[in-house]
Each structure stands twice: as structure tokens, then as C-alpha cells.
N, C-alpha and C positions, 0 to 999 in steps of 0.2 A: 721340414721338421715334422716328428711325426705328434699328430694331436693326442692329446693326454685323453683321457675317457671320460665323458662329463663336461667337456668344452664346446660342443656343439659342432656346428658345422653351414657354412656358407656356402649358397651355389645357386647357378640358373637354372631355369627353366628350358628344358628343349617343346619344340611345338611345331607342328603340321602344319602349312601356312594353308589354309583351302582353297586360294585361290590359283597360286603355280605347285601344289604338292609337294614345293621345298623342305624341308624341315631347319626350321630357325632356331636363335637360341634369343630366349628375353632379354631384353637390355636392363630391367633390373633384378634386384639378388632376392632370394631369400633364404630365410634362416632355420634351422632343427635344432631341434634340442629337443632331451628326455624331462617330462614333470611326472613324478607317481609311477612310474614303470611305461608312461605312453609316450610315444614319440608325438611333436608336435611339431608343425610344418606351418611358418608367418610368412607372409609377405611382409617385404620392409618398404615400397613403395619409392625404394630410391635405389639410383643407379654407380652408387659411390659404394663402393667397395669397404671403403671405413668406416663410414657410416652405419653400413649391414651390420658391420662387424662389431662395432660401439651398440648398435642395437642387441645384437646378439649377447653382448656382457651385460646389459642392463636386466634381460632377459632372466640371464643367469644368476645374478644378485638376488633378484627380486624370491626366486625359487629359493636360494639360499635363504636368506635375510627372514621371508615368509613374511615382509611388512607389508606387503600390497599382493592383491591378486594377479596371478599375472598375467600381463597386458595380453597377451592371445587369445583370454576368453573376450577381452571387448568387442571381436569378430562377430560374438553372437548374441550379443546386448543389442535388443531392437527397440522401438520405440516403445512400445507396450510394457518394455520392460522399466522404460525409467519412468514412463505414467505411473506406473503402478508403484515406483518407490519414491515419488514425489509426495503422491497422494496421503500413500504412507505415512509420510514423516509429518504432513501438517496434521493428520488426525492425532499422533503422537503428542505433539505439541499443545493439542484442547482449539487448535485455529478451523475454523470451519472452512469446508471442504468446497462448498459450491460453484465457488466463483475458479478456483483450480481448476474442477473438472469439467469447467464451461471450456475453459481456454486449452485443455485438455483436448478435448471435443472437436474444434474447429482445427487446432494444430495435428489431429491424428486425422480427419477428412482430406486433408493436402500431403502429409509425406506420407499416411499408413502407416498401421499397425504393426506391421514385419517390417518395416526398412529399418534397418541397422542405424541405431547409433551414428555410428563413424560416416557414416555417409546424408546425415540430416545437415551437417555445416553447408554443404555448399549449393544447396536448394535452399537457404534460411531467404535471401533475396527476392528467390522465385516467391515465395509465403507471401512478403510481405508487397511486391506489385498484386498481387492476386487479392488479397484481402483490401489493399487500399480501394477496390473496385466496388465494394459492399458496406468495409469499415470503416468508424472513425481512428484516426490517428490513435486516439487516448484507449481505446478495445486493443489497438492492432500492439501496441506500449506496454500492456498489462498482458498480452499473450506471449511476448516475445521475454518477459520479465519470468514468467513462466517458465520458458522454454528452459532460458537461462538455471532456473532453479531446477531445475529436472539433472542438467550436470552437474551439479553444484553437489546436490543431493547421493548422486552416483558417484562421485567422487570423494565424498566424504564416507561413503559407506565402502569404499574400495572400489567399487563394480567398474571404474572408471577410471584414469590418472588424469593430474591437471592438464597433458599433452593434448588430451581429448576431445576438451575443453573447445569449441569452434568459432569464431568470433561471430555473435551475437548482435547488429546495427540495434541503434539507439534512436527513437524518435523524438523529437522535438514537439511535446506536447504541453500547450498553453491553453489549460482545462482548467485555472483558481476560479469559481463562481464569484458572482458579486450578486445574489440575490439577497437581499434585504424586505424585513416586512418593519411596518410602522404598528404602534398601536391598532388604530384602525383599520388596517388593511389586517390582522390577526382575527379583530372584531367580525368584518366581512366575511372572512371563510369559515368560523364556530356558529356562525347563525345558518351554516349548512351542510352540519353536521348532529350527530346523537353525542348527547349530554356529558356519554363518554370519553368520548371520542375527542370531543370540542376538550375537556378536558386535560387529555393527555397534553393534546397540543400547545394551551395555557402554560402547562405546567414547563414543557420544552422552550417556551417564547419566556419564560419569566426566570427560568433557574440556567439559561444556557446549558443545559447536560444531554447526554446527547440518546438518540430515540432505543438503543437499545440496553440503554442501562437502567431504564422506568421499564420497558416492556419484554426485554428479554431476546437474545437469538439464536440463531445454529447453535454458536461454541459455546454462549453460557445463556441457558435457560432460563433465565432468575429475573420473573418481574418482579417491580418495586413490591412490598408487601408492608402493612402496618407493621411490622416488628421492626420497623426500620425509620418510624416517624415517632420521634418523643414529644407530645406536647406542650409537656411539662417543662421541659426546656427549652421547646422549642425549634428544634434542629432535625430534619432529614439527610439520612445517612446510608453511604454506599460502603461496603467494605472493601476491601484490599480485594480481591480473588473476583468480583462483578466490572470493574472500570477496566478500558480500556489501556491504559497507561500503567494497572497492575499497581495503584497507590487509591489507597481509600480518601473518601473527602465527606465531608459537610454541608446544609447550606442552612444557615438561619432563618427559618421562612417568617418566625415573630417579626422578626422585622420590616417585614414588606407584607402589607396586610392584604395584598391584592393575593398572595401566595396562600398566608392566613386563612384566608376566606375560600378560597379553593378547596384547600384540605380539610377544613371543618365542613365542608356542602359535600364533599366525598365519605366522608368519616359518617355522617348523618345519614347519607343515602346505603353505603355498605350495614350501617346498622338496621336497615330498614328492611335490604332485603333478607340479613340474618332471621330476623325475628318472622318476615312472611315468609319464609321458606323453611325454615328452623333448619339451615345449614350454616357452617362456619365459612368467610368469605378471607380471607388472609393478603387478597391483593387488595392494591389501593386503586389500580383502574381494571374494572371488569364488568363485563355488562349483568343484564338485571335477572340470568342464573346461575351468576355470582361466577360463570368463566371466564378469566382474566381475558382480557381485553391483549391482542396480540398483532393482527397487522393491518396498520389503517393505509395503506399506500391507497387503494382503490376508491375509498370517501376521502379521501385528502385531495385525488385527482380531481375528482368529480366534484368537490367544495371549491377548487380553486380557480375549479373553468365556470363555475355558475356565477363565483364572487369577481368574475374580470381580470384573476391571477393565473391564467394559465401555464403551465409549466414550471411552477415555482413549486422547490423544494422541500420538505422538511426540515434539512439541515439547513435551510437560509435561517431557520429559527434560531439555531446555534449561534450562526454568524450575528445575526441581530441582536441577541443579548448581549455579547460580546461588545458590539457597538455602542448600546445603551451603557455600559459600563463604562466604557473611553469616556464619552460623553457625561457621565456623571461624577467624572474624574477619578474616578478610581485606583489605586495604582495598580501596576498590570501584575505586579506579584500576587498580591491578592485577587484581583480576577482571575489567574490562570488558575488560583489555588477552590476558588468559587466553580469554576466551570470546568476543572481537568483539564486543561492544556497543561502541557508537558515542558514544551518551552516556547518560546519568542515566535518560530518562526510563522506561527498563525497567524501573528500580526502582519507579519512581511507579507505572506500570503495573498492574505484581504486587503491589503494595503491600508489599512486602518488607520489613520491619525484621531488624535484628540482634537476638538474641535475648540475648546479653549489651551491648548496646548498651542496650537498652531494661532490664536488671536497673541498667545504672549510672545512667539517666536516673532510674530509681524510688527508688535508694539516696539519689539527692541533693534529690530531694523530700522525700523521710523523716529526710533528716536538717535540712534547711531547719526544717520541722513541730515536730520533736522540739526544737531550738535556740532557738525562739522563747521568748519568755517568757509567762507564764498570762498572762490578759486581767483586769484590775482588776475585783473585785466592785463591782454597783453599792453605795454608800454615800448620806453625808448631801451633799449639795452645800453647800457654804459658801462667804459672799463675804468673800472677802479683802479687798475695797476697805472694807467696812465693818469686820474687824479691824485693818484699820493705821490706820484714822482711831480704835479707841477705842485 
């Protein structure tokens, strides 16, 4: 039958063999077709004849329909090229980029820059022995989650179809922290620290909010400032567009006077250096030329290995407000609503229980226990049907 004009066309490949000079023909097919006036020439990577041919009508829709790009140019989609619309898209979005282009970084040093797309799936393996040799599990998880969003992203933007798509292993990483600080152990490491500094830290251990919504980061800039502390009310306040879960919150600090006393010794100390500097000071942690105060990871390290706490984190502050609050029975709606947790699963997390929650679960088993009646000694078994017949 003879093909219509615009239907394409299926066929093999002939080839030189170099080693007997024969001339061979490919065992599988590939497909032509016209896009824009150019002829285009796919491999279809299979040796089924109907399958070419189903490939080659997909081919053909696709040109028609103009819904997706079509699949021939993913031939020259290389890695660099979904780096770059990954990247892309998280700046879009206001999410900071760093941690991306780290794993960006170490995933383009093993397949490179120019490898194709289509051909990164079946090296994804090779990556991840390779990496296991240098990284942990929870790095090698967040690169390959990456990787993952790089199609994600290419196929949302067309550059890719879901077909593309590679499978991706999944690691098994059991990373929940259980660092926890006490009062005193918080005590310990602000006594080796600047006044600031020791502050900030206060304020994270006593409000559970978490280090970059007081001090600001990459994607939102915005340290805490006095236009954001009423004291007249009483209440320090984040808005919508600063938290991380994109919901504004509150926390009453009048009520907890250890918070109180914080913010009026900072309030007093910014006014002080207002007036010897005669500049206006807008943040509430900043050192003493009134420049906000921005990253203490390096006096926090160095505070917590002098105080005996080596390796303990900032976020344990988190975690341990969170705790003081089970603990002072709180319910957990309102805690989550105190500290921005979004939902439950924190607690799962941390594995957190209430510590008089769990004495009243135990009281009501002990009393269940204790209420029951003793268990019948064994005795004589006797048949009753034989006493009522005598």
C-alpha cells in the first residue's frame, strides 16, 4: 500500500561490520518523519516492528496536537541542561538555591555535563555505590531526590515526557535527631557566647520558632525587627510571607517573664546603641553597630564544645521547646499553633509523648489489673449433665 505523504516512514539501518567487512542490517528499527520542513531521523531502541510503528504515530500526534515537544529533541537534552531548569524553577518559586546546587555539583562530577538525559538512568546505580564510599546515606537521599526533580521539572516544562522519567532507588534513611537541651545545659553554652548571640539562642529555646525566622535566610531575608514586637500587648508576631509553612503566628511573651525580660534587656540595649551612634537600629538581635545579627553556626559550635555539648544542634532548641510544652501539658493544637508546626507528624518524629499523659495511660492499666477478679483455681471438673439425670 502506498504511504500517504506526512506518515512517516520505518526502516533499518545497513552497517559495515569492521571486523569481516560484511555489510549488516540493525536488528532494530528506526523512524522519519517531517517537523517544520526538516526531516528527522529517531532511533526507537526496539526491535518490534509495531512498536516502531506505534512510536512513529506518537511521533506524529504529538507534531499535530503541538501538546508536547517532540520526543526527538530529548536526544539532546543533557544534563546541564535539566541543572539549569531545576535551578531555575526553585529561584521561581522564592526556595533557596544552595542546597540544589550542591547536589547539583557532586551529581554533574559523576555523570557530566554533556551526558544526555536519556542515558543518566542507567548509571543512577553506579552514583549511588560511588557516593556510598564518601557519603552518608541522608546527603546521598537529598541528591538523588534532586535528581529526581530535575525530570520532574523537564517534564513539566515539556523538555521531557513522563516515558523519560528513569527509575530513581530510594534510600532508607533514619536521620529524626533526638537532641535535646535542659535549662541548664542552654545556661552552659550562653555563658560562651556575646550577649547577642546568647540571646538569639534564649529566644529559640523559649519561643520554639525556628533560627531563620528571628534571623532571616537565602529565600527570605527578613530578621525579626521591633515593628514586629507590641509591648503594649504584649505579643511578638511573624507574618504570613516570613514562616516557613506560609501561615503567620504569634507568641505572647507577657506571659512568660523569662521572654519578658529578654526583650526588654534588648529593647534597652538597641536604644542605647540608637542614641551613641545616633543611627536608627530596626532589628531586635544585632550586634553593637546596630548590624543585624545573622549567622551564629560558628560561636554556637565553639559554645557547645567548650560547654561539654559537642555536636548539638541549634534545631535541638526547637525540639526542646516543643518538649517543655508536652510536658507542661499543653495541648498540641495549641503548641503547633505557638511554635508553627503544620501538623502532627513532628511529634511522630521526635517520638515525643507527654510525660503525665503517659503516668495517666499507666494509672488506667493499673487500675483495669488491680479491678479484675482472681482467676478460678484449677479444681475437680464435674459433669452436670450426669448430675441432673441422677
Amino acid at each position: 500500500m502506498k504511504r500517504a505523504p506526512g506518515d512517516g516512514s520505518v526502516y533499518k539501518n545497513s552497517f559495515i561490520d569492521r571486523k569481516t567487512g560484511e555489510t549488516r542490517i540493525s536488528p532494530t528499527w528506526m523512524i522519519a518523519f517531517y517537523h517544520d520542513g526538516k526531516k528527522i531521523r529517531e532511533a526507537t531502541h526496539t526491535e518490534n516492528e509495531r512498536e516502531a510503528r506505534r512510536i512513529l504515530a506518537d511521533r506524529l500526534k504529538e507534531i499535530r496536537d503541538r501538546t508536547v515537544v517532540p520526543t526527538y529533541k530529548a536526544d539532546k537534552i543533557t544534563f546541564a541542561d535539566l541543572r539549569d531548569h531545576v535551578i531555575r524553577d526553585t529561584e521561581m518559586h522564592g526556595r533557596p538555591t544552595f542546597r540544589v546546587k550542591i547536589s547539583c555539583g557532586h551529581l554533574e562530577r559523576f555523570f557530566g555535563a554533556k551526558t544526555k538525559a536519556l542515558d543518566l538512568g542507567p548509571r543512577v546505580s553506579a552514583y549511588i555505590e560511588e557516593r556510598q564510599k564518601v557519603a552518608m546515606d541522608a546527603t546521598i537521599a537529598h541528591e538523588l531526590a534532586t535528581l529526581g526533580k530535575m525530570f520532574s521539572v523537564a517534564i513539566r516544562e515539556k523538555v521531557l515526557q513522563p516515558a523519560h522519567r528513569p527509575h530513581i532507588p530510594t534510600l532508607a534513611v533514619d536521620n529524626a535527631r533526638q537532641g535535646f537541651f535542659t535549662t541548664s545545659e542552654v545556661d552552659a553554652v550562653c555563658a560562651h557566647l556575646a550577649p547577642e548571640d546568647a540571646a538569639v539562642i534564649r529566644f529559640l529555646y523559649l519561643t520554639g520558632w525556628r533560627k531563620g525566622e528571628i534571623l532571616g535566610h537565602v529565600a527570605k531575608p527578613f530578621p525579626l525587627t521591633w515593628a514586629q514586637i507590641d509591648f503594649e500587648v504584649g505579643e511578638v508576631r511573624l507574618a504570613a510571607g516570613r514562616t516557613k509553612n506560609k501561615q503567620g503566628r504569634s507568641f505572647p511573651f507577657d506571659a512568660m517573664p523569662a521572654l519578658r525580660e529578654l526583650l526588654d534587656e534588648r529593647r534597652a540595649h538597641t536604644t542605647h546603641v540608637e542614641r551613641t551612634r545616633g543611627i536608627e537600629v530596626p532589628h531586635v538581635f544585632h550586634r553593637d553597630d546596630g548590624s543585624p545579627v545573622r549567622d551564629i553556626r560558628r560561636v554556637w559550635a565553639t559554645a557547645t564544645r567548650k560547654a561539654g555539648l559537642p555536636g548539638r544542634l541549634i534545631h535541638d532548641l526547637r525540639r526542646s521547646s516543643v518538649m517543655n510544652m508536652e510536658r507542661a501539658g499543653v495541648p498540641r493544637s495549641i503548641a503547633m499553633s505557638l511554635s508553627g508546626h503544620k501538623t502532627e507528624s513532628i511529634y511522630r518524629r521526635y517520638a515525643i509523648a507527654s510525660a503525665a499523659d503517659q503516668r495517666v495511660a499507666v494509672a488506667k492499666i493499673s487500675a483495669l489489673l488491680g479491678s479484675r477478679s482472681p482467676e478460678p483455681t484449677p479444681g475437680k471438673v464435674i459433669d452436670l449433665a450426669s448430675r441432673r439425670a441422677g
